[in-house]
C-alpha positions as CSV (number, residue, x, y, z in Angstrom):
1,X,-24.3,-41.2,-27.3
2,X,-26.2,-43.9,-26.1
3,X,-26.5,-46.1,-29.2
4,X,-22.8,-46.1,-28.7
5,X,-20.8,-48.8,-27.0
6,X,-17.5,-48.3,-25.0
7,X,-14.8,-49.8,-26.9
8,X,-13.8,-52.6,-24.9
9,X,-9.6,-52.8,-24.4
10,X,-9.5,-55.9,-22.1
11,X,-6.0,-56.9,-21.6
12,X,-4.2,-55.3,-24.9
13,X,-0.4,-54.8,-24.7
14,X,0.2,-51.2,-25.4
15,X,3.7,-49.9,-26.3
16,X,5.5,-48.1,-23.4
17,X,4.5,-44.3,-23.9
18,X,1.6,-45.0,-26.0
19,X,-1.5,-42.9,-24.6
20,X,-4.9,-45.0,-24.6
21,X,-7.6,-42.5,-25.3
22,X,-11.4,-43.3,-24.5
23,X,-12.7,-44.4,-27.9
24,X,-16.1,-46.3,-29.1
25,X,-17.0,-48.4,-31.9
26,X,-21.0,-49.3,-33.0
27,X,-22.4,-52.1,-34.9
28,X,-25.9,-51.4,-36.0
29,X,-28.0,-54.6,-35.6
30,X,-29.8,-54.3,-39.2
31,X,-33.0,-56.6,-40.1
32,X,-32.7,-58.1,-43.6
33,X,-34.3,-55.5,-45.0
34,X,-32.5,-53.0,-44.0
35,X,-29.3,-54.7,-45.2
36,X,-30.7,-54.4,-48.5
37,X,-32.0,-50.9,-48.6
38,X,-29.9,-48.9,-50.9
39,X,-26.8,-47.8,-48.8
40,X,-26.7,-49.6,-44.6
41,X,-24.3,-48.5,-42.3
42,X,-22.7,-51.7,-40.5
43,X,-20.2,-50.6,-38.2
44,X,-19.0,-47.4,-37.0
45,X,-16.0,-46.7,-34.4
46,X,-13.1,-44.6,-33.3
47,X,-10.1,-46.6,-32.4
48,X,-6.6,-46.5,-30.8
49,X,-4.2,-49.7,-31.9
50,X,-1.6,-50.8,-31.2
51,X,1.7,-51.8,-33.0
52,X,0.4,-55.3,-33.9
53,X,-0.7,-56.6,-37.1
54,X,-4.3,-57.4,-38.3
55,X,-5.3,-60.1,-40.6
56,X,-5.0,-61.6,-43.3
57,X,-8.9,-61.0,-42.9
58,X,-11.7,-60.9,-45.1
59,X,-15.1,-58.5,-45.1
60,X,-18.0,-58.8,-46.8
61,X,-18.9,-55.3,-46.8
62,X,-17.1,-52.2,-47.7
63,X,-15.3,-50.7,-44.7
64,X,-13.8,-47.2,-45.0
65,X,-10.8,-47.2,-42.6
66,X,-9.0,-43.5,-41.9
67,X,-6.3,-43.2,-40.6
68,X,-5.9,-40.1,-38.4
69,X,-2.7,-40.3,-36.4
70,X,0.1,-42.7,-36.5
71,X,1.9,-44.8,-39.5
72,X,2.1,-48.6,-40.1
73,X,1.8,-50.8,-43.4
74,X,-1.2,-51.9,-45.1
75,X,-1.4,-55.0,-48.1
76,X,-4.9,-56.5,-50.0
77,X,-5.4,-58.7,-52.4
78,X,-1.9,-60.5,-52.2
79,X,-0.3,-57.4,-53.2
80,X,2.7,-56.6,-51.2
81,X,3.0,-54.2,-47.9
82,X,3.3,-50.5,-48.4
83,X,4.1,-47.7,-46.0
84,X,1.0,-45.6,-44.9
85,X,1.1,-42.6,-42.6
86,X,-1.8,-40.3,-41.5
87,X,-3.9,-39.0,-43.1
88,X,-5.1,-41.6,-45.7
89,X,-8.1,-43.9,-46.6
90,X,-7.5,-47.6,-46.7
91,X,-10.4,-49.2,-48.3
92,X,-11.3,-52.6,-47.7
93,X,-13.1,-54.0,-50.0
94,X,-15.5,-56.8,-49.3
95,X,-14.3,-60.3,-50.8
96,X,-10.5,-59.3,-51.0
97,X,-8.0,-60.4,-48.0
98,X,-6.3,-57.7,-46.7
99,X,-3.8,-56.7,-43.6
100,X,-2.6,-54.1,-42.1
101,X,-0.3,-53.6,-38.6
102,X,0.2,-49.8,-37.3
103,X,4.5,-48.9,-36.6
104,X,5.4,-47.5,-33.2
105,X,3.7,-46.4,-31.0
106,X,0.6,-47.0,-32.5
107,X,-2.5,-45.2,-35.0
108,X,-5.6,-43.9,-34.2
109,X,-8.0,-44.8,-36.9
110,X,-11.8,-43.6,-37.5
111,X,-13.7,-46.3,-39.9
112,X,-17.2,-46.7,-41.4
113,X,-18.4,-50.0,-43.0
114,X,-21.4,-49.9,-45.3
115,X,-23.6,-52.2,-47.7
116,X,-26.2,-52.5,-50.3
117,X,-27.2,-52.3,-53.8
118,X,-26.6,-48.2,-54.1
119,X,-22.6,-48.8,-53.9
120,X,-21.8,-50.2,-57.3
121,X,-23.7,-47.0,-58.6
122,X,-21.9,-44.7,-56.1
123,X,-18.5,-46.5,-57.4
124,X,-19.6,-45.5,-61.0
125,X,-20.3,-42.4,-59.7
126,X,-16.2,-42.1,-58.3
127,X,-17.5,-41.8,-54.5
128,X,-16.0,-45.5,-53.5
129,X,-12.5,-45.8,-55.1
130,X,-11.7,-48.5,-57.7
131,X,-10.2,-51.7,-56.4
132,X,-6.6,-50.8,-57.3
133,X,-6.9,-47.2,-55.0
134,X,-7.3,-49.0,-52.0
135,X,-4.9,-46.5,-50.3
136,X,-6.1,-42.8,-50.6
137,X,-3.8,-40.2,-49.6
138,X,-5.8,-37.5,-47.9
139,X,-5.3,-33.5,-47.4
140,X,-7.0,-34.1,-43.8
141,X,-8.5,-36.5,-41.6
142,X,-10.5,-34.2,-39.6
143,X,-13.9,-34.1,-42.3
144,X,-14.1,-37.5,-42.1
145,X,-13.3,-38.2,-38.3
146,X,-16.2,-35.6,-37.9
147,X,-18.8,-36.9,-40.6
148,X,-18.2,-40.4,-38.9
149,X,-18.9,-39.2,-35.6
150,X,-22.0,-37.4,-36.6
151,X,-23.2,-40.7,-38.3
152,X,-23.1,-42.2,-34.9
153,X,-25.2,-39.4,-33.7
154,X,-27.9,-39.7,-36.8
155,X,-27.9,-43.9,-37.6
156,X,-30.3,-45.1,-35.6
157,X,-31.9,-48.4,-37.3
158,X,-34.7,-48.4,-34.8
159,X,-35.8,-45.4,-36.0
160,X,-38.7,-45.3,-38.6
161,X,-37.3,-43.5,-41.2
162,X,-33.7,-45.3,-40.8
163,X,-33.2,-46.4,-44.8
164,X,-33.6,-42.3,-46.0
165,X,-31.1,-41.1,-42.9
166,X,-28.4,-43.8,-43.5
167,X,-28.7,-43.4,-47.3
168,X,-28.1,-39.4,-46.7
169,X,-25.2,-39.5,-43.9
170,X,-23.0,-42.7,-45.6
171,X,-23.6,-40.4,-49.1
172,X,-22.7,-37.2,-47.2
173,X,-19.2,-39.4,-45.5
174,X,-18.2,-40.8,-49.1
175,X,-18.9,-37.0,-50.8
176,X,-16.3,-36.3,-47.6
177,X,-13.8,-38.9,-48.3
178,X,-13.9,-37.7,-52.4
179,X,-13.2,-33.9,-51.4
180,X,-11.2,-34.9,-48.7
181,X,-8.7,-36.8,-51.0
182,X,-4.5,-35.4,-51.5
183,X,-5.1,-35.5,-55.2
184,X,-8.8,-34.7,-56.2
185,X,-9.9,-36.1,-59.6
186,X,-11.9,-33.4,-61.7
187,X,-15.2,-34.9,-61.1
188,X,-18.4,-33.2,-61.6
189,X,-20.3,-33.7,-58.2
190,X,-23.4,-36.1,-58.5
191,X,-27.3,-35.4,-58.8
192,X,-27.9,-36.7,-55.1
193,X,-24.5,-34.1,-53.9
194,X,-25.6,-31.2,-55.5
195,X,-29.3,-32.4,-53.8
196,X,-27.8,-33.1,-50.3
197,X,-25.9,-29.3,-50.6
198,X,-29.9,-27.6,-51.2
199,X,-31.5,-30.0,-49.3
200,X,-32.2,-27.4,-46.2
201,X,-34.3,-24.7,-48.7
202,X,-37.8,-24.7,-48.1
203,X,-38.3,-25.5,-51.5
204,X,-40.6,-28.7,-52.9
205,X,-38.9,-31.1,-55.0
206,X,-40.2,-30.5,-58.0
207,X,-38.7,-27.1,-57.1
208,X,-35.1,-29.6,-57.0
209,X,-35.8,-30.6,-60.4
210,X,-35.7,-27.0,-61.5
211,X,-33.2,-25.4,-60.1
212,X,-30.7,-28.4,-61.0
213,X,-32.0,-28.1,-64.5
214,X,-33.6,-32.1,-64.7
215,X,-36.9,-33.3,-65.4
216,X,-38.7,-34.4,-62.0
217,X,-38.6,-37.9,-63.1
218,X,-34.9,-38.3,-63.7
219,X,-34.1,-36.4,-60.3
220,X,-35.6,-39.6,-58.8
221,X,-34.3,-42.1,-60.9
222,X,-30.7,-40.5,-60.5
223,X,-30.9,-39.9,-56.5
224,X,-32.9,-43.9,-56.5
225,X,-29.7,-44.7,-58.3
226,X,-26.7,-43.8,-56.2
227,X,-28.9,-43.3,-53.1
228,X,-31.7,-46.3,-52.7
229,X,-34.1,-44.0,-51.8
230,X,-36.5,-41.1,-53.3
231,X,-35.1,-37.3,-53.6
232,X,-38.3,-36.8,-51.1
233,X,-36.7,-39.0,-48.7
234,X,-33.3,-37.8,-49.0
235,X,-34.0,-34.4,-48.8
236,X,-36.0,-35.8,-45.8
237,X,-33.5,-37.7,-44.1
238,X,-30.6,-34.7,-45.4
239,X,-32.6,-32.1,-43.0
240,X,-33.2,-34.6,-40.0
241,X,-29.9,-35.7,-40.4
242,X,-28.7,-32.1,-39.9
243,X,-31.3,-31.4,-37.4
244,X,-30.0,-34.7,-35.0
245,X,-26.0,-33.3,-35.2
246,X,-27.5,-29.6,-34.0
247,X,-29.5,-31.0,-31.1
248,X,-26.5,-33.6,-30.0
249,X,-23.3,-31.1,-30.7
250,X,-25.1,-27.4,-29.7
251,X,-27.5,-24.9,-27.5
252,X,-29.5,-24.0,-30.3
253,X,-33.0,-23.7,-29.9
254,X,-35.3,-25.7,-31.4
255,X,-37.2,-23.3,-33.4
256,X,-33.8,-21.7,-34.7
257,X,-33.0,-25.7,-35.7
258,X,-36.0,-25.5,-37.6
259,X,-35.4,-22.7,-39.2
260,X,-32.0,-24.0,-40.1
261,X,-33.0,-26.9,-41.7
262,X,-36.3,-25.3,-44.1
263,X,-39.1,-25.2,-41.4
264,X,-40.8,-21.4,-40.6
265,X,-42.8,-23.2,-38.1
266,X,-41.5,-25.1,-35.2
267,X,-44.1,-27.0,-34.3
268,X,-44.6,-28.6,-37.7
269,X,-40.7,-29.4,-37.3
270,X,-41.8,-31.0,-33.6
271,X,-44.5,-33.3,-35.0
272,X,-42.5,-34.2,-38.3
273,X,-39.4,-34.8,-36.1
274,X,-41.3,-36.8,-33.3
275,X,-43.0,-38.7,-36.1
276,X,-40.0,-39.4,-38.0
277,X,-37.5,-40.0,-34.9
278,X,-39.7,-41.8,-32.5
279,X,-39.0,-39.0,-29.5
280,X,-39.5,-35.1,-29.3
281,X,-36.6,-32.9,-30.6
282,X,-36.0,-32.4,-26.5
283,X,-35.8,-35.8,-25.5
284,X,-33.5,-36.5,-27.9
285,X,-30.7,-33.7,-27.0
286,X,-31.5,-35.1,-23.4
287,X,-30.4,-38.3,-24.5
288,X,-27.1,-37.5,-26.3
289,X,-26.3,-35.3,-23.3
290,X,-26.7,-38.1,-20.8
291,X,-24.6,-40.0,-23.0
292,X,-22.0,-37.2,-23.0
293,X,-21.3,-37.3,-19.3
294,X,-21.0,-41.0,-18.8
């Protein structure tokens, strides 16, 4: 991916018989705006470490930090070390010192930091974890390690229509991380979920509204509210969300993207995606696939 950066090891002491894997990490250079849009991506990477410890540190955004492979010890807040092993979430929560140092020979870890106004309501909403569940057991890694590598695909914050795809992919992760957890709480999914899961029907909104059984104008103000953004532009940034991942992971043809996604005609996809993207549909699978081979 060419947004991506090569995660730089320099002269890191590795333990003896631990393998170092190619891995990247991203920080999205966000204008001020864009900080405050309802839910920013801030950092994104994939990352081998090794057995030393990190911190105490302090963020002032939310970071969610998976661990995929490996076991080590994590502590926030003061609290004292525990014992993690793969595959959990370790939330760091922005404000509260926290540490961590993987065991022998090392952890691989996926992580995805994120801001704005539309967290307290997703917290409300059960997608980020209260400040005592800072360590989630999960069932699997895998969802997330792919939902985070397909936000590195679709975050682009020069793109025109970055607040609407950010919003939808960080939603889409956290809906991840929830399912994904050991122990799932019995938690009805939210407005913008159940949106996000019809988002590809070539249905209007107000079409939405009816078939989740809500007046038009609280679909917006409940989508606004854990989103930052209008069911319109989530539904929006849902499709060319889903429409970037098939062009960067697959051979699909355009047209049968389109169809995929709720467009009969192609070329109306073309101009909508070109418009909303800055380049063609072909220029940018070129792109990802020149990234792929270097």
């Amino acid at each position: 991916m060419s947004s991506v950066a090569r995660l730089d090891v320099g002269n890191t002491d590795w333990a003896p018989g631990y393998e170092r894997r190619e891995r990247w990490r991203r920080r999205p250079v966000l204008t001020a705006v864009q900080r405050h849009a309802g839910l920013s991506c801030t950092a994104l990477g994939v990352q081998d470490m090794p057995p030393r410890g990190v911190g105490p540190r302090v963020v002032d955004h939310h970071v969610a930090l998976v661990l995929l492979a490996g076991s080590g010890w994590f502590s926030w807040g003061g609290r004292e070390r525990i014992c993690v092993g793969a595959p959990t979430l370790l939330w760091l929560l922005p404000g509260v010192p926290h540490c961590y140092g993987p065991g022998k020979p090392g952890w691989t870890v996926a992580y995805a930091g994120f801001t704005g106004p539309a967290v307290a309501a997703c917290a409300r909403s059960g997608l980020v974890p209260a400040p005592d569940e800072a360590v989630v057991p999960l069932a699997a890694g895998a969802p997330a390690h792919r939902t985070i590598r397909k936000l590195a695909t679709v975050c682009n914050e020069t793109e025109p229509t970055y607040d609407a795809t950010s919003a939808a992919g960080l939603h889409e992760l956290l809906a991840v991380l929830r399912r994904s957890r050991a122990t799932p709480k019995a938690q009805p999914p939210t407005v913008a979920e159940e949106l996000a899961h019809a988002a590809h029907l070539p249905v209007s909104v107000t079409e939405h509204a009816r078939r989740l059984a809500l007046p038009l104008a609280e679909l917006r103000e409940e989508v606004q509210y854990t989103a930052g953004c209008s069911p319109k532009d989530f539904v929006l940034g849902t499709r060319l969300n889903t429409a970037k991942d098939l062009l960067a992971t697959t051979d699909l043809k355009v047209a049968s993207i389109a169809r995929r996604i709720g467009y009969a005609d192609p070329g109306h996809f073309t101009r909508l995606f070109t418009r909303r993207v800055g380049l063609p549909p072909g220029a940018f699978r070129t792109r990802h696939a020149l990234a792929r081979t270097h």
